[in-house]
C-alpha positions as MATLAB code, in Angstrom:
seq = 'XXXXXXXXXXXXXXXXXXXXXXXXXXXXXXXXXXXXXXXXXXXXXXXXXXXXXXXXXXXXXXXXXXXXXXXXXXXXXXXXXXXXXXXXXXXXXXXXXXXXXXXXXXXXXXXXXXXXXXXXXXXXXXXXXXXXXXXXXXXXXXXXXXXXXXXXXXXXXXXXXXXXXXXXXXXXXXXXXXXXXXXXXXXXXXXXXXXXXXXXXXXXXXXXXXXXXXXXXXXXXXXXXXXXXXXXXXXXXXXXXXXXXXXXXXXXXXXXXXXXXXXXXXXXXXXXXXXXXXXXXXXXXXXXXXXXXXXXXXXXXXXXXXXXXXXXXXXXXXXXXXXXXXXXXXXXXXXXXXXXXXXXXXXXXXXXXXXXXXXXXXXXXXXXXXXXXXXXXXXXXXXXXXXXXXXXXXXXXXXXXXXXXXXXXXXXXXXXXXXXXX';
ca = [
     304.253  101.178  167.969;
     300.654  102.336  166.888;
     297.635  102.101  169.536;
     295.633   99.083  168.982;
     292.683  101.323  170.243;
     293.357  103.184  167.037;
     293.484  100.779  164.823;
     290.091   99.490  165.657;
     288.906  102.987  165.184;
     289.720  103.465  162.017;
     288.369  100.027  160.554;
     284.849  100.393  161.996;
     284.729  103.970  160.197;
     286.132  102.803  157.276;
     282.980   99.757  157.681;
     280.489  102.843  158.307;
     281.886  104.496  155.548;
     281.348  101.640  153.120;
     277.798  100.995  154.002;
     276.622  104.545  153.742;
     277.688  104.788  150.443;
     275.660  101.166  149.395;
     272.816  102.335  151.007;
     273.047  106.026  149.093;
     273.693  103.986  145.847;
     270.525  101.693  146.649;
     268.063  105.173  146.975;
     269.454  106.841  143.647;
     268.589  103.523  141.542;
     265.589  103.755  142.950;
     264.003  107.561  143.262;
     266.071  107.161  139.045;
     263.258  104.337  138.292;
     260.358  106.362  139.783;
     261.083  109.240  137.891;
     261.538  107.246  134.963;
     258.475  105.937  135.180;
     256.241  108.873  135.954;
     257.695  110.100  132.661;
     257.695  109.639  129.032;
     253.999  107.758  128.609;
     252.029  109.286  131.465;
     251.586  105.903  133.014;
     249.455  103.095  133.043;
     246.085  105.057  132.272;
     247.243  107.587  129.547;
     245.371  110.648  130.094;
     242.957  109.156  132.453;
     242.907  109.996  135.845;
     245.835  113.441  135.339;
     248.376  111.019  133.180;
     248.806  112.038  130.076;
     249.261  109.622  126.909;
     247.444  107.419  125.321;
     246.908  103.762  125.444;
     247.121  101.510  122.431;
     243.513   98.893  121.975;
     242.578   96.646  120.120;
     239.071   97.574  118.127;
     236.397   96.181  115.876;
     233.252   97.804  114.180;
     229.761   97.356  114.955;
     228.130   95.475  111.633;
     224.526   93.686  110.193;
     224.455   89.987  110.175;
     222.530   87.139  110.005;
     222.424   85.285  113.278;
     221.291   81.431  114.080;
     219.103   80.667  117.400;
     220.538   78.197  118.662;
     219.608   75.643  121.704;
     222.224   73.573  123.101;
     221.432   70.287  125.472;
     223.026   67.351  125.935;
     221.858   64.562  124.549;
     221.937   60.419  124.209;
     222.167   58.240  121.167;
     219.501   56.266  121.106;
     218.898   53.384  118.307;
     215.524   53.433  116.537;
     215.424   49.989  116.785;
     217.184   47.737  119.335;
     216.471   43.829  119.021;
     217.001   40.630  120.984;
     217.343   37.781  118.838;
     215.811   34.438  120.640;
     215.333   31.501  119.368;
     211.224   30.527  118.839;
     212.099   26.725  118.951;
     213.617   24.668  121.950;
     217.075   22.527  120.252;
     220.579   22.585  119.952;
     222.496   24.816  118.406;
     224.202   24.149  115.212;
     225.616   26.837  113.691;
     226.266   30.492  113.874;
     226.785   32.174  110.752;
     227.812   35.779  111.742;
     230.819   37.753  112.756;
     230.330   39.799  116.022;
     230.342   43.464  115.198;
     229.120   43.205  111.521;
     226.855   44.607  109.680;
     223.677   42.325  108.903;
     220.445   43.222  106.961;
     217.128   41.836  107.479;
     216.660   38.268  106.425;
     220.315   37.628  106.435;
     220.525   34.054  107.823;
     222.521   34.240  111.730;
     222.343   30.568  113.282;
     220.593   27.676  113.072;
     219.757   25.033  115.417;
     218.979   21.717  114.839;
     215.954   20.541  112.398;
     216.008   17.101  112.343;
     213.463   16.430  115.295;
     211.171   19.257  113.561;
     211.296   17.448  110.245;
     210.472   14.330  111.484;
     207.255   15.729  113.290;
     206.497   17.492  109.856;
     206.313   13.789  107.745;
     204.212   12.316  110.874;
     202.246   15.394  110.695;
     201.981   15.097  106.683;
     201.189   10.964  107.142;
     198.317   11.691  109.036;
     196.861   14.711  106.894;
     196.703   11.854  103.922;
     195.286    9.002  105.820;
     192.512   11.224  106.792;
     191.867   13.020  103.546;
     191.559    9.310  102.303;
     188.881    8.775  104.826;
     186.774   11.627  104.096;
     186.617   10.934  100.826;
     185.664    7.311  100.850;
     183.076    9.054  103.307;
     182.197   11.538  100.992;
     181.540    8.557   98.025;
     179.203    6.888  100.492;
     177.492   10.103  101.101;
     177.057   10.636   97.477;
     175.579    6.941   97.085;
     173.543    6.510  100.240;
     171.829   10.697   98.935;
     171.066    8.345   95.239;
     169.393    5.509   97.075;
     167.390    7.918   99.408;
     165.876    9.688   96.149;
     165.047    6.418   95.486;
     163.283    5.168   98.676;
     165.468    2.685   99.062;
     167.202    3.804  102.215;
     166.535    5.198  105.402;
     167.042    9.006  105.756;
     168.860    8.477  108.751;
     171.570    6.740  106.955;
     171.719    9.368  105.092;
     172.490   11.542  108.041;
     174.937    9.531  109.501;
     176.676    9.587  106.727;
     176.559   13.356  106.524;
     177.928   13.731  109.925;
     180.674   11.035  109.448;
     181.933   13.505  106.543;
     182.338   16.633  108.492;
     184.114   14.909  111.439;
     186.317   13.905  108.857;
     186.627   17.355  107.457;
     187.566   18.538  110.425;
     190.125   16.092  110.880;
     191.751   17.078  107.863;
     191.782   20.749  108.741;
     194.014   19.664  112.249;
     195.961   17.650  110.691;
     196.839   20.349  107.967;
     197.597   22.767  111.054;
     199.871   19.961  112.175;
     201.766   20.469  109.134;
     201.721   24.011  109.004;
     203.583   24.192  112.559;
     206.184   21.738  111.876;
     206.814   23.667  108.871;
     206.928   26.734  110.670;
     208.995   25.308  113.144;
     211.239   24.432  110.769;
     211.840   27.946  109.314;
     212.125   29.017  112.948;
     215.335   26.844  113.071;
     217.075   29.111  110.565;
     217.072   32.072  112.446;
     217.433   35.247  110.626;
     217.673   38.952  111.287;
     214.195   40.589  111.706;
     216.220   44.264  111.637;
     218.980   45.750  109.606;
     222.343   46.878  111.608;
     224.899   46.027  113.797;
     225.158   42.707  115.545;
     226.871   42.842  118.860;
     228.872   39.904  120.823;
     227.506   36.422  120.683;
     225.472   35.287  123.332;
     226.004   31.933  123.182;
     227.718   29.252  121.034;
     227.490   26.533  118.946;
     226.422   23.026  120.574;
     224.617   24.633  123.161;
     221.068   24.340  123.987;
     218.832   27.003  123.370;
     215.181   27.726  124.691;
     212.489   30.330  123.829;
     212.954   31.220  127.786;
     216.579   32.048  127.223;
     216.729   35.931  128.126;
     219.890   36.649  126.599;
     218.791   35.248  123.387;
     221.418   34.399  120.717;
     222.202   38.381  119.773;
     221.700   41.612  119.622;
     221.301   43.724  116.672;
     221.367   47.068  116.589;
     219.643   49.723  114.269;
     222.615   52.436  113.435;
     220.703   54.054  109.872;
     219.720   56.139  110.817;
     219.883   57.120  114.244;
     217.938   59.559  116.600;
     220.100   61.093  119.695;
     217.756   62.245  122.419;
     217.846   65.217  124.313;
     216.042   68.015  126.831;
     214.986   71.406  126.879;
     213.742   73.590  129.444;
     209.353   74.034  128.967;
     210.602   78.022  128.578;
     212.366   77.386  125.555;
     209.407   75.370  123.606;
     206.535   78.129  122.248;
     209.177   79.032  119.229;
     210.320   75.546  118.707;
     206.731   74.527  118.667;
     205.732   77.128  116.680;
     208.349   76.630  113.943;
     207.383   72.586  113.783;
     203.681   73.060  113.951;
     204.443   75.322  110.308;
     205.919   72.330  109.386;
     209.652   74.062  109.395;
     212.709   71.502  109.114;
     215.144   72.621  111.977;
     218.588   71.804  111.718;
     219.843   69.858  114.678;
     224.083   69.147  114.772;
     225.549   66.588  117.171;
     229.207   67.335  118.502;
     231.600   65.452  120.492;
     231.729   65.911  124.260;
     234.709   68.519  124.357;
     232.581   70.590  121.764;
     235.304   70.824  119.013;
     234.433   68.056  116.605;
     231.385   67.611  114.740;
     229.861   64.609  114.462;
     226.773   64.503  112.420;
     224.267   67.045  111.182;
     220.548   65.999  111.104;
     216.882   67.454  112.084;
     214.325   67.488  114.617;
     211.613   65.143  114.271;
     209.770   64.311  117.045;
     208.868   66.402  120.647;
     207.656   64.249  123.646;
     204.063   65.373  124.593;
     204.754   65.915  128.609;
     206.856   68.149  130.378;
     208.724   66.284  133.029;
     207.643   67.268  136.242;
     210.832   66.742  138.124;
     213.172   69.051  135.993;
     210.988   70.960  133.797;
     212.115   70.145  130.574;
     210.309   68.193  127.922;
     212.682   65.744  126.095;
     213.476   66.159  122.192;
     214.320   63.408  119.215;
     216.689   64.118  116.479;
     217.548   61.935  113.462;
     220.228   61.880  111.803;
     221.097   59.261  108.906;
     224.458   58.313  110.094;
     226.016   56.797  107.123;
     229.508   57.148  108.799;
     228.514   55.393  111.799;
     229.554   58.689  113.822;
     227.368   58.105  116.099;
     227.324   55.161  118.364;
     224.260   53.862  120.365;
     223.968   55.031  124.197;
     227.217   57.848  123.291;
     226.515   60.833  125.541;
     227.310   64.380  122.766;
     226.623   67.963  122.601;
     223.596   68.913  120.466;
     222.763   72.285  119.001;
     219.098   72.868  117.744;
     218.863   75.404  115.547;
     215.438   77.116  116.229;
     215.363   80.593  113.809;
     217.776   83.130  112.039;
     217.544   86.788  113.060;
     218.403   88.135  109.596;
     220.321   91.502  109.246;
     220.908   91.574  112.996;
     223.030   94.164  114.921;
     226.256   92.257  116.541;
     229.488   93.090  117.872;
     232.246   90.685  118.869;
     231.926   89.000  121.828;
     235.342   90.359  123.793;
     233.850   93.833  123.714;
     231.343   92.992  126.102;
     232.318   94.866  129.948;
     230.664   94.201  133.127;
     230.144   96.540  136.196;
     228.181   98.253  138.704;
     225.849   99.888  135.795;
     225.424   96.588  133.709;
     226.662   95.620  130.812;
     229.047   97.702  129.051;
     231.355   98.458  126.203;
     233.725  101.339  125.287;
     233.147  102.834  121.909;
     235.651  104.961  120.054;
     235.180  108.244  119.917;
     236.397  110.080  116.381;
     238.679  112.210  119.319;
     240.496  108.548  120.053;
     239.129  108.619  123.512;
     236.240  105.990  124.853;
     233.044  106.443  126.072;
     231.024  104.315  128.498;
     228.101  102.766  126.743;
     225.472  100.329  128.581;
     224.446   97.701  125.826;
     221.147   95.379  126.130;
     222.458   91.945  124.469;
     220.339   88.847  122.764;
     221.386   86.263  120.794;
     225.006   84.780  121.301;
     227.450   82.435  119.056;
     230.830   81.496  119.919;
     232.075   84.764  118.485;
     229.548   87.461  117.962;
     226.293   88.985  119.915;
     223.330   90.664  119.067;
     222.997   94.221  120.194;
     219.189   95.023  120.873;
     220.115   98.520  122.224;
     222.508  100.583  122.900;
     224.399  100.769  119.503;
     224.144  101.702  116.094;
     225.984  100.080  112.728;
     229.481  100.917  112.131;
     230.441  102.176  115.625;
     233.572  101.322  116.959;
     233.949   99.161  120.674;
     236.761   98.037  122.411;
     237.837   94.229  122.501;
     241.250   94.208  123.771;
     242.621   96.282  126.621;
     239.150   97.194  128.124;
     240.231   96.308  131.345;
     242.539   99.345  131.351;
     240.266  101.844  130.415;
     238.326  104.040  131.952;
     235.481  106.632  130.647;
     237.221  109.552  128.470;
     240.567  107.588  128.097;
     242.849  108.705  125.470;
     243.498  105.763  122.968;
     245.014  104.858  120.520;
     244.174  101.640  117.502;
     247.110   99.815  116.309;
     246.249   99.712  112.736;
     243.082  100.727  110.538;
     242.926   97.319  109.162;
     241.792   96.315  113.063;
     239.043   99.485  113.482;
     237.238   98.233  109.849;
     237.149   94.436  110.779;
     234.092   92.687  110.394;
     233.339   90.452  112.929;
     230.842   89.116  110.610;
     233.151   87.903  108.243;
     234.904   85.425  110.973;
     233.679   81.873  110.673;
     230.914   80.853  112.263;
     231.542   79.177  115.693;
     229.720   75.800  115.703;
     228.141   76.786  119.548;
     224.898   79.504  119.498;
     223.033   80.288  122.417;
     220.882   82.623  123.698;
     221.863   85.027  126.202;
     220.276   87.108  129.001;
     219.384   83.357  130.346;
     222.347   81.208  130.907;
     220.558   78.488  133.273;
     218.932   77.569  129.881;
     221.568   78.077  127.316;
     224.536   77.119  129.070;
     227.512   75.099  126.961;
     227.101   71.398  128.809;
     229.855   70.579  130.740;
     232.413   68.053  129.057;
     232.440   66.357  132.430;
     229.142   65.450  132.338;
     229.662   63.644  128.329;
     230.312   60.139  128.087;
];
C-alpha cells in the first residue's frame, strides 16, 4: 500500500512544476514583444533621439495668395421699419381684410371700422357750409348796394360799415364750416385703414366687432419691413481706424450673415452705416448692415454670425493652418528639409481664414511645413512624405472657408459662440 505522505508529495511538485513553466511561458512572450519592438522601425521617433527610421508626415508647400480681412461679430436682425397700426378714429370694427403673416404693400386696404356715424357728421357738416355761404352772399349783395347808395349820399357811411363787417363774420363762418367738412372727410378715410409700410403683417390684434380707440396700445397690427433688412452688430473701438478709413474713401465692404452654427449662409449684403459713439461699457461701437433679403432669409430680431469684410492682402504669404506648432519658443512649424529631416522654424502669423494663414516672417514661398504628424516630431527628425502629390499641394487652391479673422488678437476676432445665437 503506497504512503499517503507520498502521494501528497508528488502532487504539490507536480502543481509547482506546472506553474513554473506558465510563469516562464508568460516572460518569453513578453522580453519576444520588446525585442520586437525595439526592432525593425527604430521606434516611435525614427532617428530622433538614437532610433533610427523615419517617420511618414503629411506636408504642404508654402504659396502667394490673396487673403480677405475679415471681422466677425455677432449680430441682430433688425427691421428698417417696424410699425404699429392704430386706428385714428374711435368705432367699431367692421372688417379685417388681411391674412396674418402676409405680405402687404403700402396702401393696401387692412380693416375698416364703421363709417356711418362719420358720414352723417360729414352731410351736417356740408348743410351748414351752404347755409352760411348763402348768408354771406346775400351779405355780400347788400354790401355791394349799400357801397352804390353811399357814392350817392344817400346813406350813412356807417351802414356801410356794418355791412362790411357783417360780410367777414360770415366769411369766416364759411371757412369753419369748410374745416368741418374737411375732418369728417378725413375721418372718413381714417375708417379704411391701410398700410402706411410695405412688409409683413404679424398676428391680429384684435377682431372684428370690437371696439377700437386711438388709445388702444396694441393697435390693430403690426407690420413689419423685411426688404430689405439691416442686421446690427459690434466691434471692438481697436478694430475701427481701417474700417473707417475704407468707408470714409467711400469703399463698399462686403458684409455676409451666417446661421448661428456657422455652416450655412444666409445672405450677403454691405456695410452702410457706423454708430457715432463708442459704448462706454464694452468698448465697441455698434455697426449696420443691409442686406436686400429677397428670400426672406433673414427674420426680424434672429440672432446670426456676421463677417465684415474690411481689405484683401493681395499676393500674401500663407501656409495651411494645421502646420501651425506651439511651445516654449512661440509659434512654430517644421519645414522639410531636401535631406527628409525637419527643422524647427519660429513663424510670426497675421491674417487667418478657416483654412490658411498669413506668414509675416519666418518663411519664404515654396517651402515645405508639416501639417500632419507634428506632434511626433522633434528638431532633425528623419521623415518621410507619403506621396509628391501631398508636398506640391496648394493650400491656396482649397475653397475658401466662409470664417476670416485676424490673428495675433483672438479677444477681438474670436468665432462667436453658437450658444450665445438665437
Amino acid at each position: 500500500m503506497q504512503n499517503p505522505h507520498r502521494k501528497k508529495l508528488i502532487i504539490v511538485t507536480v502543481i509547482v512544476l506546472i506553474v513554473l513553466t506558465l510563469a516562464g511561458l508568460v516572460v518569453w512572450r513578453v522580453m519576444s514583444a520588446k525585442h520586437s519592438t525595439s526592432g525593425g522601425r527604430g521606434g516611435r521617433f525614427g532617428g530622433a533621439g538614437g532610433f533610427s527610421g523615419a517617420m511618414p508626415v503629411g506636408a504642404a508647400a508654402v504659396t502667394r495668395a490673396d487673403v480677405p480681412v475679415v471681422y466677425q461679430a455677432l449680430g441682430t436682425v433688425t427691421p428698417l421699419r417696424t410699425v404699429i397700426v392704430h386706428s385714428q378714429i374711435n368705432g367699431q370694427l367692421t372688417e379685417v381684410a388681411f391674412q396674418e403673416g402676409q405680405m402687404v404693400k403700402a396702401g393696401d386696404f387692412l380693416a375698416q371700422v364703421d363709417p356711418r356715424p362719420y358720414q352723417a357728421s360729414l352731410e351736417q357738416a356740408q348743410g351748414a357750409l351752404a347755409r352760411d355761404q348763402a348768408l354771406l352772399k346775400e351779405a355780400q349783395i347788400d354790401l355791394a348796394r349799400y357801397q352804390g347808395l353811399a357814392a350817392q349820399n344817400s346813406i350813412a357811411t356807417q351802414q356801410v360799415d356794418t355791412q362790411q363787417s357783417l360780410v367777414h363774420q360770415y366769411e369766416g363762418t364759411v371757412k369753419a364750416d369748410q374745416a368741418q367738412v374737411d375732418m369728417q372727410q378725413l375721418n372718413l378715410t381714417y375708417a379704411h385703414i391701410t398700410a402706411p409700410v410695405s412688409g409683413r403683417v404679424g398676428l391680429r390684434q384684435v377682431d372684428v366687432g370690437n371696439y377700437v380707440t386711438t388709445a388702444d396700445a396694441n393697435g390693430v397690427v403690426v407690420i413689419t419691413q423685411l426688404e430689405p433688412i439691416s442686421v446690427v452688430f459690434s466691434l471692438p473701438e481697436d478694430d475701427m481706424p481701417p474700417i473707417l478709413a475704407r468707408m470714409h474713401s467711400n469703399a463698399m465692404l462686403p458684409t455676409a450673415a451666417y446661421d448661428r452654427t456657422q455652416t450655412t449662409l444666409l445672405a450677403q449684403g454691405k456695410l452702410s452705416a457706423i454708430d457715432n459713439q463708442v459704448d462706454v461699457t464694452t468698448g465697441t461701437v455698434k455697426l449696420r448692415a443691409l442686406f436686400d433679403n429677397k428670400d426672406h432669409s433673414l427674420f426680424p430680431n434672429q440672432f446670426v454670425n456676421v463677417g465684415l469684410t474690411a481689405d484683401v492682402q493681395h499676393d500674401a504669404l500663407v501656409m495651411p493652418v494645421p502646420a501651425i506648432q506651439r511651445g516654449a519658443q512661440g509659434t512654430f512649424v517644421y519645414v522639410v528639409k531636401p535631406d527628409d529631416t525637419v527643422a524647427v522654424q519660429v513663424v510670426t502669423l497675421g491674417t487667418q481664414d478657416g483654412q490658411r494663414v498669413v506668414v509675416l516672417k519666418g518663411l519664404s514661398a515654396g517651402q515645405q511645413v508639416v501639417t500632419d504628424g507634428a506632434d511626433r516630431l522633434r528638431d532633425g527628425a528623419q521623415v518621410t512624405l507619403p506621396s509628391a502629390s501631398a508636398t506640391t499641394a496648394a493650400p491656396a487652391a482649397a475653397t475658401h472657408s466662409k470664417w476670416q479673422h485676424k490673428s495675433g488678437d483672438t479677444s477681438h476676432h474670436h468665432k462667436p459662440s453658437s450658444s450665445s445665437g438665437g
